[in-house]
N, C-alpha and C positions, 0 to 999 in steps of 0.2 A: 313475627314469632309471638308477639303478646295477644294479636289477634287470635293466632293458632290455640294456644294454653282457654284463651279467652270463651272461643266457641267448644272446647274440650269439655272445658267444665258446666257449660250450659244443658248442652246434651248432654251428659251423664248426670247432671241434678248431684254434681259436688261441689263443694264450698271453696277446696283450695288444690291447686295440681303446679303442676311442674312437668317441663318440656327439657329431658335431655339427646343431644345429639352429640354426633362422632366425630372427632377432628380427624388430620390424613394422617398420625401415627394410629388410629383407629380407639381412641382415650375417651370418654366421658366427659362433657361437660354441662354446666348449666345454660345455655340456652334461656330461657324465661319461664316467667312463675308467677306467681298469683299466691298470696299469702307467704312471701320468703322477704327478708330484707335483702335491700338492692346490694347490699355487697356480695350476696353469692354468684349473682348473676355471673358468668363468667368463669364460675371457677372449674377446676378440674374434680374429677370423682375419683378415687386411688383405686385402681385394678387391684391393688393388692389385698385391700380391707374388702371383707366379707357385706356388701352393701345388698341391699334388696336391689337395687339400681344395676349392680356388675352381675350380680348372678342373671336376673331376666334378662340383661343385656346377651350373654355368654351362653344361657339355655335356649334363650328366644324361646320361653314361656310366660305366659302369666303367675303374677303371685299374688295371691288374695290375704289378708288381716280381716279377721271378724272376731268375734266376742271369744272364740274358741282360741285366740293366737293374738291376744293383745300385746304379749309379750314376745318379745324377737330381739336377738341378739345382732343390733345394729349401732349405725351411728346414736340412735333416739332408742334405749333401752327400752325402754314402757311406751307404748303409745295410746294415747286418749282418742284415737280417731278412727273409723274405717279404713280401710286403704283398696286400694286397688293398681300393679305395677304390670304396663304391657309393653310387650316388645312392637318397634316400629319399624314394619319392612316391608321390604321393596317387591316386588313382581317376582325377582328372582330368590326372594325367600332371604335377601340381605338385610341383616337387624341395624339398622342405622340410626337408632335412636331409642329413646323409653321413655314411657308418658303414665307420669303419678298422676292419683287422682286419690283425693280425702275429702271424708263428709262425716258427722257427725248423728243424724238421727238415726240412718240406720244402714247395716252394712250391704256390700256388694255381694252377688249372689252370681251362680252361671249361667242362670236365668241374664243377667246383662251382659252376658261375653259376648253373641252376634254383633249387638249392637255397639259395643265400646271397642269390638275389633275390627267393627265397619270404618269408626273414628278414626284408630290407627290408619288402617288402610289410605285413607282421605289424606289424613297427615304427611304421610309417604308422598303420595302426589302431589302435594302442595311442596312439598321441601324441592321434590323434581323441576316440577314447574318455576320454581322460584329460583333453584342453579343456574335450567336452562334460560331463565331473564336475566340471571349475571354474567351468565358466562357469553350472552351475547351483546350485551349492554359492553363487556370489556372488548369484547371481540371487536365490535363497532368502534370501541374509543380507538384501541391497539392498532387497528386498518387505520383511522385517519393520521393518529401517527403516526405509522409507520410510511404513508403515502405523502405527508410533509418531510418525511425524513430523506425520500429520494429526491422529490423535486429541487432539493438543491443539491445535487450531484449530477446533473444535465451538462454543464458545461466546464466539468474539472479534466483534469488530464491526466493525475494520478491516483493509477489503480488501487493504494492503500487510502483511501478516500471513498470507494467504493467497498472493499472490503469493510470497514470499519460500519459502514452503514449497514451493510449486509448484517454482521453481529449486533448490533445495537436494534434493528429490525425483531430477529429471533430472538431475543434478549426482553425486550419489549413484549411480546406473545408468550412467551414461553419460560420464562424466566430463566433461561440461560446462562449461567456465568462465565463457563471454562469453554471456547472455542477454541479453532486454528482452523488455517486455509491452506490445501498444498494443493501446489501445482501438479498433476497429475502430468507422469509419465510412465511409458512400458518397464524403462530400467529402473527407477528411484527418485519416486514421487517425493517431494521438499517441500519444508512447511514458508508461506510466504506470508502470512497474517498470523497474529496469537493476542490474543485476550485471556491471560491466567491461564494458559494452558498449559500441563506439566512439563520441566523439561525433559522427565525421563519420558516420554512418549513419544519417540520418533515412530516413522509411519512403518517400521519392522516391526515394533512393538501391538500395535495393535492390527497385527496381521489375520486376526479372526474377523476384520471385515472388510478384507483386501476384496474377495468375490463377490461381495455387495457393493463395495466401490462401485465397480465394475460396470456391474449391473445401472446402478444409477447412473452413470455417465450412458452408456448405452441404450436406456428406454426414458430417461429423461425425468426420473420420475424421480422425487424421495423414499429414502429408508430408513429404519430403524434395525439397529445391528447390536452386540454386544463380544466386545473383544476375549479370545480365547485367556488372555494370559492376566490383565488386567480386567476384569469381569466388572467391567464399565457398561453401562447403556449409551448408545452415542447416535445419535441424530445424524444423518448420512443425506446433504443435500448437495444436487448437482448444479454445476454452475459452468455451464458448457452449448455454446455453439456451433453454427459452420465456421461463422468467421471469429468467434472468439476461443482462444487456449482452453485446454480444460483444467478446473479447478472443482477442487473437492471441501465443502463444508464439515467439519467434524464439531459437531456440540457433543459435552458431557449432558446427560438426562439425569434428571433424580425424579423425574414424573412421567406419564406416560401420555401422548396424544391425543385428542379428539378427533373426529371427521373434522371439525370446523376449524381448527388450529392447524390442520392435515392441509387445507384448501388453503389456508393463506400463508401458508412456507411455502406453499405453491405460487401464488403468487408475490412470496418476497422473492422465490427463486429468480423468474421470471422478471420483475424490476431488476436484479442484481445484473443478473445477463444482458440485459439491455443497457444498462449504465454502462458495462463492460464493454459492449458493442459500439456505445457513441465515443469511448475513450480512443479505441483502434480508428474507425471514421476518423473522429479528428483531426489525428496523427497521421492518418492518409492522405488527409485532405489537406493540413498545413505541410505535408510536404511536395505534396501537385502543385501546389500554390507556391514554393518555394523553387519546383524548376521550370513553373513558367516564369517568374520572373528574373531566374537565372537564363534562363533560354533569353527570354526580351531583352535583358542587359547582354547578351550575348552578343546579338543581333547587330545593335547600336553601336557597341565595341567594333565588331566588324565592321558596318558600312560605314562606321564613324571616325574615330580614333585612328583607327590601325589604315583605313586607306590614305587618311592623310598623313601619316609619317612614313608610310611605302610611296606616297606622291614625292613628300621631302629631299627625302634618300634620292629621288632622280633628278630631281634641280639640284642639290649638290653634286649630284656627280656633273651633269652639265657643266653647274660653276664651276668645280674641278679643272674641267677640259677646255672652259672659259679662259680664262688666267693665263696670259702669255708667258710672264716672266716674275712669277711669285717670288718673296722673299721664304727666307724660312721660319720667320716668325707667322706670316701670312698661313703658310704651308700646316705649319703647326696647328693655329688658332681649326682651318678647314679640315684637318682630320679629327679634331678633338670633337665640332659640332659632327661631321659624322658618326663617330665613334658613339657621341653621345644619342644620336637618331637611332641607330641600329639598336641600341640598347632599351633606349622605349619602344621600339618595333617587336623588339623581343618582349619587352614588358609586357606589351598588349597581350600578344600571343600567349603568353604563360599566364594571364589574366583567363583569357578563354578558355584556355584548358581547363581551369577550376570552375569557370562557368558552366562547362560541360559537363560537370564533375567525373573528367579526367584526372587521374593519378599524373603526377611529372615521372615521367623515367629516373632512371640514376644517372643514364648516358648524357640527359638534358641537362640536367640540375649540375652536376660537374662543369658543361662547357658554359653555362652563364656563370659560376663561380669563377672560371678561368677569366670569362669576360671581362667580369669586375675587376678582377685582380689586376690584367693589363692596362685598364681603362687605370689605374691608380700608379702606374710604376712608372716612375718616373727618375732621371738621371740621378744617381748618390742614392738611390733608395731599389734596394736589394727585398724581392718577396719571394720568400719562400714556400711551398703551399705540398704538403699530405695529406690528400683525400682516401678514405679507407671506407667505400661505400659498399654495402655487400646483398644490397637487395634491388633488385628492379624497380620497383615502383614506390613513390615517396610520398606524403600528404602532401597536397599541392599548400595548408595551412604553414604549416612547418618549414617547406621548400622556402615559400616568400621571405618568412622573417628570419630565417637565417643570411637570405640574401639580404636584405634591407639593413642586418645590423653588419653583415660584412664591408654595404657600403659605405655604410655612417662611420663603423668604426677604421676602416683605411683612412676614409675623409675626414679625420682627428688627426689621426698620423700625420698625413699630410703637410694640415695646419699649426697643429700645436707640439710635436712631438721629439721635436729636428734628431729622428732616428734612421739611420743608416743599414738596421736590416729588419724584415720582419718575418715571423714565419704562420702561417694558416693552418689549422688544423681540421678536416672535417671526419669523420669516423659515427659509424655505427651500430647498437645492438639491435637486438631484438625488438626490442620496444622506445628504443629511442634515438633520435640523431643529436650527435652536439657539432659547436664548431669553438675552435679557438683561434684568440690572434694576440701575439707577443708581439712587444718591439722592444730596442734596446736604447728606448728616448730617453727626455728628463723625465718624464715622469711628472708628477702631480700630489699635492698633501688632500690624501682622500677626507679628513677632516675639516678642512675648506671646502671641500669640495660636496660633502653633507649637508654645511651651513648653507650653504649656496642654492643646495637645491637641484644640481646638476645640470640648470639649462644650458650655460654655455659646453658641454659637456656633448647635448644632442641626442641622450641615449635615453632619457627619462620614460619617453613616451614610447620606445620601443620596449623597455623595462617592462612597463603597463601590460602591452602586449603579447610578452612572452607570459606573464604570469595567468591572462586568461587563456591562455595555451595549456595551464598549468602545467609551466616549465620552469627552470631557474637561472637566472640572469645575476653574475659575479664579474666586478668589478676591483680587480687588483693592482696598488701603482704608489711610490712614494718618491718622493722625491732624488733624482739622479737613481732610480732604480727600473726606468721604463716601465711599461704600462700591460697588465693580461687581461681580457676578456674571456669569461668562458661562459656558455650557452649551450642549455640542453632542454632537449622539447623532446614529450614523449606522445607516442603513439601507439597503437593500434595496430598489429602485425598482420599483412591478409595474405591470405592462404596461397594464392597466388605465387607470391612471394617467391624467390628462388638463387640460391647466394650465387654471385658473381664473385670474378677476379679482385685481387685489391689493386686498387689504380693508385700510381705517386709519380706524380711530377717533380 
């Protein structure tokens, strides 16, 4: 600018000038000078006061002082100097500036307007010229940071991690503040990112750019829209592929666009979508990778495992049919190790299923419940069991550790409880299955039983278990008052689904 003011005053053979330009509420300022002290530099002009400076700005005419007009009704009542004030514009006749010039021997004539409006002229193009080196000088910084902004979202998994970059991206170009991202749907698009975006703006609200939505999702392109109701300007980018959801950009504007800021929301689009796309890969690709190594553990279970306790089960029965003249302790001990074969045999099996990722039946998940139950009754000890199961199909997550805590917790009774009857509860809604088990033992001081820690107890680690189920696992018992467990795992209701009889043994 001092250059500008500099060569101003040369060419025109004046002693002191002044460069003012427009800010973007369109105001006066000082810009730079030659014979002003440095504190004006910078200041504002007041539109309101009658200045030689607002009026040429506002006429976008020239105003001349000479010997006939030394006196003028300004900031500088009396003036001792020539003057000469012209307007600075653009190609399109835009006054974007005003350039004084003062000289002393003698005054400006219109014998010099060609030539001091040729100046202007120059001036204009240079102020051009010098934007468009700013505005690409930012554009270049803006691009590399915005291109270090993605490269570390390559290997994240959540989508709010991409969005966030997404805004911080156009935020960075554009100066952005007020965002939201909604998921684009036929029936009722939903905001899923916000950055200071209002909350009275749901997506009925700014329904005057429902059809340019639209549009941008469909030709891939960005828009610029302005809502019927709240008379917003709003930046309309699409964020939409084959393989990825569609999603809608909504920026609040308080400025308007370039071609070159226009190109690279184009290409923050375009990063966005792609980050979008490696999240879905991923998630496809850890889950391929997750049933082939459920399939290969599958595999192994079967020729492994499970053939040899179906081999077991037929050398027991042999030894069975071996046995001439068994006692009945003998007899007992040899049903008890079948008993317990058949139940890892089934173990297996209900392992594979989830391997499969097979759902358990309700019909299955009942008779290994019955299993267990048998497998546990033994003389002086009465079990009573109400299953109220009302859906077909069960988590196979859920199925297991219900059965695991019904075996652990019989196998307490058993040991520690010397109770005489007990009863089983299994029951379910909607969204979840529980199970309970009473007895009418001694009992236990759960206060000790705290201190301790619960290992001799057994149920610690299934405790663990149900919790990342995100379930909840209660332990009820005091002393000569027997002992309750109650257990609830929630699930996931699939469609499928379809209520059955209630079954009670």
């Amino acid at each position: 600018m001092e250059n500008i003011i500099d060569a101003a005053i040369k060419v025109s053979d004046a002693q002191t000038g002044s460069l003012l330009l427009t800010r973007e509420d369109e105001t006066l300022y000082i810009a730079a000078g030659k014979g002003l002290f440095d504190q004006y530099i910078g200041t504002p002009i007041s539109s309101s006061k009658q200045s030689i400076s607002s009026i040429v700005f506002k006429t976008g005419k020239p105003f001349f002082i000479d010997e006939n007009s030394m006196v003028f009704s300004s900031r500088r009542k009396e003036r001792q100097s020539y003057f000469i004030s012209l307007p600075i514009k653009k190609e399109n006749n835009t006054v974007v500036g005003v350039l004084n010039l003062n000289r002393n021997d003698h005054p400006f004539g219109k014998e010099n307007l060609p030539q001091l409006e040729a100046v202007t002229t120059n001036i204009a193009l240079l102020l051009d010229e010098n934007k468009l080196r700013r505005d690409r000088e930012r554009i270049i910084v803006a691009l590399s940071e915005i291109t270090q902004l993605f490269s570390r979202v390559c290997c994240t998994s959540q989508m709010e991690v991409v969005f966030e970059k997404i805004f911080y991206a156009v935020k960075i170009l554009t100066g952005i503040k007020k965002a939201g991202i909604f998921r684009y749907s036929k029936k009722r698009p939903y905001i899923v990112y916000s950055q200071s975006w209002p909350s009275h703006l749901s997506w009925k609200r700014v329904e005057g750019i429902h059809d340019l939505a639209r549009q941008t999702l469909e030709h891939r392109e960005l828009m610029v829209g302005e809502g019927e109701t709240s008379k917003m300007k709003f930046l309309i980018l699409p964020l939409t592929s084959e393989n990825c959801p569609d999603y809608i950009f909504l920026g609040i504007m308080d400025k308007t666009i370039d071609i070159i800021e226009y190109l690279v929301l184009s290409i923050i689009s375009n990063m966005g979508v792609s980050a979008l796309e490696n999240i879905i890969l991923f998630k496809e690709s850890r889950k391929l990778t997750q049933e082939r190594e459920r399939n290969r553990l599958a595999r192994e279970l079967h020729d492994g495992l499970a053939q040899i306790l179906a081999s077991t089960q037929i050398y027991l029965h042999f030894l069975e049919k071996s046995i001439v003249s068994p006692t009945q302790d003998s007899r007992e001990i040899l049903q008890k190790i079948k008993s317990l074969n058949t139940l890892g045999l089934e173990e297996s099996r209900f392992i594979l299923s989830e391997l499969k990722g097979k759902p358990v039946s309700s019909h299955k998940f009942q008779e290994k419940a019955k299993e267990v139950v048998e497998l546990f009754t033994i003389p002086g000890l009465s079990i009573k069991t109400d299953f109220q199961v009302h859906i077909n199909d069960l988590p196979y997550g859920a199925c297991k550790m219900l059965i695991l805590i019904l075996q652990e917790g019989l196998s307490n009774i058993q040991k520690h409880s010397q109770a005489s009857e007990v009863r089983v509860q299994i029951a379910n809604t909607d969204h979840s299955i529980s199970l309970t088990i009473q007895d009418n033992g001694v009992g236990f001081d759960q206060h000790l039983l705290d201190q301790k820690g619960d290992e001799h107890f057994g149920l610690s680690n299934l405790r663990e278990r149900v919790r990342l189920l995100r379930g909840s696992f209660l332990v009820c018992s005091h002393p000569g008052g027997g002992t309750r467990i109650e257990v609830r795992i929630p699930f996931e209701e699939r469609e499928e689904n379809k209520r059955v009889g209630v079954k009670r043994t």
